[in-house]
N, C-alpha and C positions, 0 to 999 in steps of 0.2 A: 411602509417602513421608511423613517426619517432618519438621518443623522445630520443634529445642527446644535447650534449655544443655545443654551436658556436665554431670553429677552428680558426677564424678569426674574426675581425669587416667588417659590411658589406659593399659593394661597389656599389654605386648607380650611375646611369651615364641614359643618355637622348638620347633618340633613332631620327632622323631627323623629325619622324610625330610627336616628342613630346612627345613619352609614357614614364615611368618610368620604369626602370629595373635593379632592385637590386639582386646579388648575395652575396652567402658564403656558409660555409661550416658547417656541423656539423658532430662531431664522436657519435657513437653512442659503445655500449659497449654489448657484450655477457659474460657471466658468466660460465662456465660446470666443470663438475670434467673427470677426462683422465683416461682409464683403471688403474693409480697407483694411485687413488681416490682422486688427488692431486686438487686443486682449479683451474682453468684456465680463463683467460679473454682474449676476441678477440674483437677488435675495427675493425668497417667498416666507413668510411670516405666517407661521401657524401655531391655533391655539389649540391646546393638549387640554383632555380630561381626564382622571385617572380616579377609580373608585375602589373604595375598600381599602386592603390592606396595603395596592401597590400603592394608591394616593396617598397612605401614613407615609412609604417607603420616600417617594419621591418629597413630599414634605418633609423628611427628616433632613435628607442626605444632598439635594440637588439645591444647587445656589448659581444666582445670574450669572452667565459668561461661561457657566460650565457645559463643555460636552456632552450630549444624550443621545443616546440610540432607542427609536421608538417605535414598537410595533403594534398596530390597534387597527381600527375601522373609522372609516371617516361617517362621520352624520351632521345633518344639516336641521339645524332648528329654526321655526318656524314660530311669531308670537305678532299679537296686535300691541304697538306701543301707545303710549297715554294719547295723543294727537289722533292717534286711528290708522297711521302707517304700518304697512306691514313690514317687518321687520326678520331679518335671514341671520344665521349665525352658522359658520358652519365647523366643523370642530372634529378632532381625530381622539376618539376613544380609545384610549392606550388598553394594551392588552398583556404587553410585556415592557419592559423597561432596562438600559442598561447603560450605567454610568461612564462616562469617560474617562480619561487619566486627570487626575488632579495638577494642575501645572508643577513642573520640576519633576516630572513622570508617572509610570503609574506603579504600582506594586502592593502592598498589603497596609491598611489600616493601621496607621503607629498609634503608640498612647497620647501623642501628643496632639492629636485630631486631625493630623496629615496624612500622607502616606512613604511609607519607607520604599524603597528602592528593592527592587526582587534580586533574591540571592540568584549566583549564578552554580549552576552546577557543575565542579572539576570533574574534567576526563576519566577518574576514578567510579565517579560517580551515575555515568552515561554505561547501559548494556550495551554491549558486541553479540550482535548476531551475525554469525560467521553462515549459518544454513540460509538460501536464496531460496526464497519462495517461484516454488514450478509450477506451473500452469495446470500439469497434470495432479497439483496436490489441493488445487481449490473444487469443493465440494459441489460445484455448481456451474 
């Protein structure tokens, strides 16, 4: 499981049986302080794959710079390059995917291809449960 920005817009392209298969990239960011108690940040860069229908999803909707939350399996590919070097790739097979907040917050799909601002819901609106859950009333 990652949570980092896209590096890139993603690149969707059609395999000969037909399937879909979108990649990109996201950084992801570490935070620590260094023996001279100083602030530090280290970025790791990983390439995402995503097949089928979540790869359309992710190529419709995700664009550089944006927030992702990704959950897959990593795999490491292995090929001889033209020269004859062996060549490693190693790459996290998405398996779920889920969108960040689009800057200026997050909320619901507007028409206008943003997102609106979540309604909040008045006091009227929120249940009063007055009965407190007893110990002796959990099933189990």
């Amino acid at each position: 499981m990652i949570l980092g920005n896209l590096t890139r817009d993603p690149e969707s392209k059609t395999t000969p049986s037909g399937q879909t298969v979108t990649t990109f990239g996201i950084a992801t960011n570490r935070f620590y302080f260094d023996q001279q108690k100083q602030r530090q940040q280290k970025v790791e860069f990983h390439n995402i794959v995503a097949w089928g229908r979540l790869g359309e999803i992710c190529a419709q909707y995700l664009k550089r710079g944006q927030l992702a939350f990704v959950e897959g399996r990593i795999e490491t590919r292995t090929w001889e390059a033209q020269d004859g070097t062996k060549k490693f790739r190693t790459e996290i097979i998405a398996e779920n995917m889920q969108m960040g907040p689009k800057t200026g917050g997050g909320g619901a799909p507007s028409s206008s291809g943003g997102y609106a601002a979540p309604s909040r819901a008045s006091e009227e609106d929120v249940p009063v449960v007055e009965d407190e859950i007893q110990v002796k009333d959990i099933p189990f």
